[in-house]
N, C-alpha and C positions, 0 to 999 in steps of 0.2 A: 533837567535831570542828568546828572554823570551819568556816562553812559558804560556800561558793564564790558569786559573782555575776557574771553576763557581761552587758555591757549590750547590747541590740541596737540595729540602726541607727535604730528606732523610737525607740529611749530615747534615743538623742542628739539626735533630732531635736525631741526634746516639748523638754529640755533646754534647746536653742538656742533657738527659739521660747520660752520663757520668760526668755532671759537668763542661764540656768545657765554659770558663767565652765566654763568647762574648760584653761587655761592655754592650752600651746602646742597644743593639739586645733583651739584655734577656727578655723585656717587649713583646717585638717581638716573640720571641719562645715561652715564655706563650701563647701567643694569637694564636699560630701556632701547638700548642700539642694538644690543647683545640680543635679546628678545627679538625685534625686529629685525635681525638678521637671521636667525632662527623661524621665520615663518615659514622662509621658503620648503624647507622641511616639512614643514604639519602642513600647508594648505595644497587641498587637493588639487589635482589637475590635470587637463589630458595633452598631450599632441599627437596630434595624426598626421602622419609621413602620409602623404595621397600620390598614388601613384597613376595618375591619369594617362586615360585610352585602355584601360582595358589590359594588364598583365600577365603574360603565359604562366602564373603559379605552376603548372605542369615542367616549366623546367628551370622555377626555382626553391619550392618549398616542399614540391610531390611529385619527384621524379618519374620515370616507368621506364627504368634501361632496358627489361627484358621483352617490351613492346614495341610492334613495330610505328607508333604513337613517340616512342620514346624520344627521340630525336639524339641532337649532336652532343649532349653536355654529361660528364660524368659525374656521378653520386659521388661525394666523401663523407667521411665520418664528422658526429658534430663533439660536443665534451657529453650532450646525452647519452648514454647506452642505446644502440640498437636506435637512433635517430640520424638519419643522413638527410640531405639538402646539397644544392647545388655546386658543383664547384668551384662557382666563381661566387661564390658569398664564405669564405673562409675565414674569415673577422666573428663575422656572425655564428659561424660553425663554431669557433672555441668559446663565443658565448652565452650557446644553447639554455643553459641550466636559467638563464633568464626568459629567454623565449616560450613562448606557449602558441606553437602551432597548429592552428584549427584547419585540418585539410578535409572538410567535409561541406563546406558551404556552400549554398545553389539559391535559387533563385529563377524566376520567369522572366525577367526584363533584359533583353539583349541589345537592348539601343542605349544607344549612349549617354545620351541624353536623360531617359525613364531612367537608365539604371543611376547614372550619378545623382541623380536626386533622392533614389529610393535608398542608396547605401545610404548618405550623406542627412536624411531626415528620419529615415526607419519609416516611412510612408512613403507605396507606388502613388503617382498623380491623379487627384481627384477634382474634377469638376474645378471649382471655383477656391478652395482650400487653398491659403499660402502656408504653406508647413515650413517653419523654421528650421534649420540646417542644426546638425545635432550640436555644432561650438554654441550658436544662439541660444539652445534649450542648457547649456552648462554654464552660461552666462548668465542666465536669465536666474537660477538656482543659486549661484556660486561666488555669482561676480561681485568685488570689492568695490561697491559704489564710491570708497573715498580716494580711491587710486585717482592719481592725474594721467594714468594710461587707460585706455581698452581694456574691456574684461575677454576680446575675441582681437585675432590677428590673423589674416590670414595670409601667407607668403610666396608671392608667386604664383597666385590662383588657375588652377588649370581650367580646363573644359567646362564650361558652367559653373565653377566656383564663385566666382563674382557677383552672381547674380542671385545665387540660395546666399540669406542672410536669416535678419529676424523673422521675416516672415509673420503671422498672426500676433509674433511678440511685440513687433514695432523696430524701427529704423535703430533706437538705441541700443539693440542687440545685435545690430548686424558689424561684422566684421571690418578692422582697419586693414587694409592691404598694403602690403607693400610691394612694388613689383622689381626682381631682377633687369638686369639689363641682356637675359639670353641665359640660355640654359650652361652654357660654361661661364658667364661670368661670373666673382664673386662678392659685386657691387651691390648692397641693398638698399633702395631710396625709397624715404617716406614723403611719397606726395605732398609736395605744397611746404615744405616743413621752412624750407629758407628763404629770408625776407633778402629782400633787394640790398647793393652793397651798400646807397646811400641813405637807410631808412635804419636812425639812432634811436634806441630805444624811447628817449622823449618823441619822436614822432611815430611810434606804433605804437604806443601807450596813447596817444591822441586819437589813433585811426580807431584803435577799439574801442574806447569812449564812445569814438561817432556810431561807430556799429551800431555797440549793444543802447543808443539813444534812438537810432534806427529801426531795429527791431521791435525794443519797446512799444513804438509809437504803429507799427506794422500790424503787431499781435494785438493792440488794442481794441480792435475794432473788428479780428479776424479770427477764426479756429477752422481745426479741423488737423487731419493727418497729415497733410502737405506741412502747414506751419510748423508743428508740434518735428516732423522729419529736419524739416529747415534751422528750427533752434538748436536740436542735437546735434547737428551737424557743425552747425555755429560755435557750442560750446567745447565739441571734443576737439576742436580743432586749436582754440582758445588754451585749451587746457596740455593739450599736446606741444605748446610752442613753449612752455617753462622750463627752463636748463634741466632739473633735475629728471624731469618727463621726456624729454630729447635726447639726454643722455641714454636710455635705455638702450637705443639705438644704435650707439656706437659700436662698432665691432671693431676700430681700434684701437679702443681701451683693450682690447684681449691681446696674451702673449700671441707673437708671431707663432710661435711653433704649438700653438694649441689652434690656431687656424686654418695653420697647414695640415694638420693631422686631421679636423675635422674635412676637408677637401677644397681646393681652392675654385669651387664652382657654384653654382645659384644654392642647390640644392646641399650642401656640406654648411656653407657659411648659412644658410636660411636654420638647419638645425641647432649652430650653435646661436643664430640669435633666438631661437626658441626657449634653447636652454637660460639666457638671460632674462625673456621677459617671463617665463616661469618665477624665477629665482623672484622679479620684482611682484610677484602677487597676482598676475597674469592667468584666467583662469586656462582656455585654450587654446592652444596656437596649432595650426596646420599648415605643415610646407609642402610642396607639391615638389615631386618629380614625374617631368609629362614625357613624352615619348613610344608608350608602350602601345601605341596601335597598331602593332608588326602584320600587318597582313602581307607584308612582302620583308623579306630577308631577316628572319624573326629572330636567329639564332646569330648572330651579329650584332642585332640591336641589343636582343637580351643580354648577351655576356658585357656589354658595356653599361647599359645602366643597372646592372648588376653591381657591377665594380663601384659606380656612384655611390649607389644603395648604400653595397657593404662596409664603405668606407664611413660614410656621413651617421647611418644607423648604430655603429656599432660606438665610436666615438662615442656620441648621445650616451647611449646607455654608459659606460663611463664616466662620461663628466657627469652625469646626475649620481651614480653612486658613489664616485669620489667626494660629493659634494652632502652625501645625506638624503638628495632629492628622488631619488627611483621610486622609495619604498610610499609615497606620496603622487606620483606621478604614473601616469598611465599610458604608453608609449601604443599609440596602433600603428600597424604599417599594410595597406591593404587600397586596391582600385576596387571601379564600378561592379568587373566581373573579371572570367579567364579566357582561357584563349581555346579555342579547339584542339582536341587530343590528337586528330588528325591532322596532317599536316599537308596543306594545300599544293599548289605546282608552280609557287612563288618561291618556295622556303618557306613561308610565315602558317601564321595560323590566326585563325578568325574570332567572330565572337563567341563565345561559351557561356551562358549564365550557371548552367548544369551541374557543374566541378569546380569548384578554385576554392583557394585558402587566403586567409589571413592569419597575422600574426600580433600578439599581445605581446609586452612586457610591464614590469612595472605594478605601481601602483597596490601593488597583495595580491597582482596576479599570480600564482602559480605556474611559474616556469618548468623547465625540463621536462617537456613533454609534446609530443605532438596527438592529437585528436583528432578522433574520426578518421577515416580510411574512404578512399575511392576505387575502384575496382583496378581490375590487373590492366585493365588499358587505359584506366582513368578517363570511362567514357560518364560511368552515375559515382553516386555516393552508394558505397558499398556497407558503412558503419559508422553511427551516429551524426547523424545528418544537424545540421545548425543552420539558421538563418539571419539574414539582415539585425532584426528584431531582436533574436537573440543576442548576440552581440552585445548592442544596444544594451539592454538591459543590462546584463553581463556588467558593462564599464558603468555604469550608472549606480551599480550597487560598490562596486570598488572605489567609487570616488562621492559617496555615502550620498546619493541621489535617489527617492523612490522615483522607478520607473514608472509605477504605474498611477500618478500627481496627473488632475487636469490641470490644462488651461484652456481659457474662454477659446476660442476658433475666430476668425473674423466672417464668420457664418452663422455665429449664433452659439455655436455647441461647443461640447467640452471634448477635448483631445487628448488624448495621457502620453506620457512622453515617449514610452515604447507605447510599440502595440500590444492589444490587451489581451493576444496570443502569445506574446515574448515570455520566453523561460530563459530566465540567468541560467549559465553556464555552469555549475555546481562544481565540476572539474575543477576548474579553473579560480575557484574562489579559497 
C-alpha cells in the first residue's frame, strides 16, 4: 500500500525558510509566515519576575516616609497621578500607567519555604497533595503541544523553585530550567544542550536510534510514573536538540544594544530571553531575581537590586509593546512575602506575611493604579485587602483561563486551579 503524507504547517514553514519552491503555494506561505509571526500577539501568556527571599515592598512599591518604619529611601513621583514608588525604580516610575500596583496583600505563611509554595501554587501545604506550581497549571491549559520547545521555562530558579513543577499534572508539565552562571552574569545555559565536538550528526542520529530501540524495549514490559517521567524527559530533550528549537535560545541573535539596555546580568538577559520564548509560543516563563532576604543591611541590598529590577522590568514592558506582545502577555513581578515595617538593629528587616504588594502589568490588566492601602505605618492592610488566590485568579481570567476547572489530585480528588474562595480582582480587569 503507498503509503500517504500530509505536510503540516510546520513543514511548509522549515520549507520556505530554506527556499523550498513550492510553485503557486509560495503566495500561500507568504500569507502563512506572516500569520505565524503574528501569533505571538494573540497567544496568551504570563512571566513572572520572582523575586526570591522575601522583598521589603515597604521600600519599594508602599513607601511610609512620615513613619518612623519609613526607612532610608525617598518617594518620587510615578506618570500616575497621585502614585509614588521608590526612588530607585525611576524606569518604572515613568511607566506607571502600565503597572497595577496591589499594595494590600497578606497572608499567614512566614517561612520560606510554605510561603514560596503557597504564592507559586495558590495552595498552603497539605498533607500528601503535590500541587502543581501555577506556570504547570498554565501549561497544562495553554500549552502548544506542537511546539518543539517547553510550554514552561523556568530561569534561574530560586529558593524551591526547582523543585515545584507539575506536580499532580505529571513531569510533562514541569518546568525546563535554565541556570545562570551567578547573579551578575549574563550567560544563559541550557543543560545538556551541546553534543561533544567529535559527535557528526550521522553519529547522534545513530545514538538516538539506539535510544529510542532502548526504550521501546524498556517500556514494554514496564509502566507506571517513573517510566512515563523518564519518556518525557527523553523526548523533550530529543526535541529541544533540533536547530530551529535551540535557536530559541540564542541571545546573540539580539542587537548588542537591545542587551545592554535590557542589563548585562542573569536577571536583565533572563527577561529578554523571556521576551523571546514568549514571542515563539512559549506559554510561561519565570525569571528569578534572589537576594532579597535582608535581614542584615537591607537598605543597600534593596537600592541595588532595585536598580536590577528597574532596569530589566521596565525594558520587558517595552520590548513587548514595541512588539504588539503586552496587550497578550501578563507580566507579574512579586516574592513569597514582605519584610517587617520595623526595622531591626542590623539595618534590615524580617519576615512579614502581613503587608506587601505585588505588581501586574500587561495582558488587559488595568494599569495606572495602585490598590488597596496599608496603614500609616504599614504595619496591617488598611483598604482592600487581596490575597495569594486572589491574584491567581485575577491572571487566570486575563489570560482566558477559568480559575475555578478541576483537576484529578494524585489523592483521588478534584482541585480547581485557584482556590474555591479566590475572587478576581475586578479593579484590575
Amino acid at each position: 500500500m503507498a503509503r500517504s503524507y500530509q505536510l503540516t504547517r510546520r513543514d511548509y514553514l522549515r520549507m520556505a525558510a530554506l527556499g523550498v519552491g513550492l510553485g503557486s503555494a509560495n503566495s500561500w506561505i507568504g500569507s502563512l509566515a506572516a500569520e505565524t509571526e503574528g501569533l505571538a500577539k494573540t497567544n496568551k501568556a504570563v512571566i513572572l519576575l520572582w523575586l526570591d527571599g522575601g522583598p521589603a515592598t515597604i521600600d519599594m512599591w508602599d513607601l511610609k516616609p512620615n513613619s518612623p518604619n519609613g526607612g532610608e529611601f525617598k518617594e518620587i513621583a510615578t506618570a500616575t497621578p497621585g502614585v509614588k514608588i521608590s526612588e530607585h525604580l525611576p524606569k518604572l516610575a515613568a511607566q506607571s500607567e502600565d503597572l497595577a500596583i496591589v499594595r494590600s496583600m497578606h497572608s499567614k505563611e512566614g517561612d520560606h519555604s510554605r510561603a514560596t509554595q503557597f504564592v507559586r501554587t495558590g495552595y498552603v501545604p497539605q498533607g500528601a497533595i503535590k500541587f502543581p506550581t501555577f506556570g504547570a497549571l498554565c501549561s497544562h491549559e495553554l500549552g502548544n503541544r506542537e511546539l518543539d520547545l517547553p510550554s514552561f521555562v523556568s530561569i534561574s530558579p530560586g529558593r524551591g523553585g526547582g523543585s515545584l513543577g507539575g506536580g499532580f499534572l505529571g513531569p510533562e508539565f514541569s518546568p525546563l530550567v535554565i541556570g545562570g552562571e551567578g547573579r551578575d552574569s549574563a550567560n544563559l545555559v541550557v543543560p545538556n544542550m551541546q553534543r561533544g565536538e567529535n559527535v557528526t550528526d550521522a553519529t547522534q542520529s545513530q545514538r538516538l536510534d539506539l535510544l529510542r530501540k532502548m526504550d521501546k524495549r524498556f517500556q514494554s514490559d514496564r509502566s507506571g510514573q517513573v517510566v512515563d517521567a523518564l519518556e518525557t524527559a527523553s523526548q523533550k530533550a530529543i526535541r529541544l536538540m533540533r536547530p530551529e528549537a535551540a535557536a530559541a535560545f540564542r541571545l546573540e541573535d539580539e542587537p548588542e544594544t537591545l542587551r545592554e539596555a535590557y542589563g548585562r546580568n542573569t536577571f536583565g538577559q533572563g527577561c529578554l530571553m523571556a521576551r523571546r520564548l514568549i514571542e515563539r509560543g512559549i506559554t510561561f516563563v519565570e525569571v528569578n531575581l534572589g537576594g532579597w532576604d535582608t535581614h542584615n543591611e537591607n537598605f543597600e541590598r534593596v537600592a541595588e537590586l532595585s536598580a536590577t529590577l528597574d532596569v530589566g522590568f521596565s525594558t520587558l514592558l517595552n520590548d513587548l509593546k514595541s512588539r504588539g506582545m503586552l496587550d497578550s502577555t501578563v507580566v507579574i513581578c512579586q516574592g513569597e512575602f514582605g519584610r517587617t515595617p520595623r526595622i531591626n538593629g542590623r539595618s534590615g528587616r524580617d519576615h512579614w506575611p502581613h503587608t506587601w504588594s505585588t505588581v501586574l502589568a500587561g495582558g488587559g490588566i488595568q494599569g495606572g493604579q495602585a490598590l488597596g492601602a496599608t496603614n500609616a505605618d504599614g504595619v496591617e492592610v488598611a483598604d482592600r485587602p487581596v490575597t495569594v488566590p486572589d491574584v491567581i485568579a485575577t491572571v487566570c481570567k486575563a489570560i482566558d483561563i477559568d480559575p475555578m476547572k478541576q483537576n484529578q489530585s494524585n489523592v483521588g480528588r478534584p482541585i480547581r486551579i485557584a482556590d474555591p474562595e479566590a475572587k478576581p480582582i475586578e479593579e484590575l480587569l
